[in-house]
N, C-alpha and C positions, 0 to 999 in steps of 0.2 A: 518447702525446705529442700536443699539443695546436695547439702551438707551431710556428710556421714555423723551419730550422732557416735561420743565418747562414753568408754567406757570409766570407772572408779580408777582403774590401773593406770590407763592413756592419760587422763589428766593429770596423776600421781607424777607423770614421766613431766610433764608437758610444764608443772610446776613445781618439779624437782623439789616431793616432798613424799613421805610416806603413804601407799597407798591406804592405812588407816586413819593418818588424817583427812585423807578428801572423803572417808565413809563416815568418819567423826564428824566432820564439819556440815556431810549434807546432811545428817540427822537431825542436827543442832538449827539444820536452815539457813546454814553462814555462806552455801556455796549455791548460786543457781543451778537448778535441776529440773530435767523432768520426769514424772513418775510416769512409770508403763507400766502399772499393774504392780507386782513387786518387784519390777525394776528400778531401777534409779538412772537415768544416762544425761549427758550434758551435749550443751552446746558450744562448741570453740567458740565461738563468737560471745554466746553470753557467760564466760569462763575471761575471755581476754579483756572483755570489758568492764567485769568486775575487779582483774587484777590490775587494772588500769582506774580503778579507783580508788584502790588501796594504795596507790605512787605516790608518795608523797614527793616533794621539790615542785620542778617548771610546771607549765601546763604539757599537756598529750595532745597530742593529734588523736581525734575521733576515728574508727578504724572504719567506719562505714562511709560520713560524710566528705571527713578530709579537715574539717572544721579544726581549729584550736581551740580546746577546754579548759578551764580553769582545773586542778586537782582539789577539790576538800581535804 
């Protein structure tokens, strides 16, 4: 891993939403995380990727391959 990992706040910013929703949501399991012990931190990558599942319309370009994906 290459990547700095995100904090509850940094994602809060990064999808301009309440930092109690992203501690809400990783509780509930809705958000990908990793636990460190009693931490909680996230992955940009698996944070963009989820929010790129949640798009509804066209398809998305895959952020890693380049590929075009269908949206569910």
């Amino acid at each position: 891993m290459t990547e700095r990992l995100l904090t509850a706040k940094e994602v809060a910013e990064l999808l301009s939403v309440p930092e109690s929703w992203v501690r809400e949501a990783t509780r509930e399991g809705r958000l990908p995380f990793l636990a460190l012990g009693r931490y909680r931190r996230y992955e940009r990558y698996a944070i963009e990727s989820w929010l790129a599942a949640k798009r509804g319309g066209p398809p998305t370009t895959d952020l890693r391959s380049g590929r075009i994906r269908a949206c569910d």
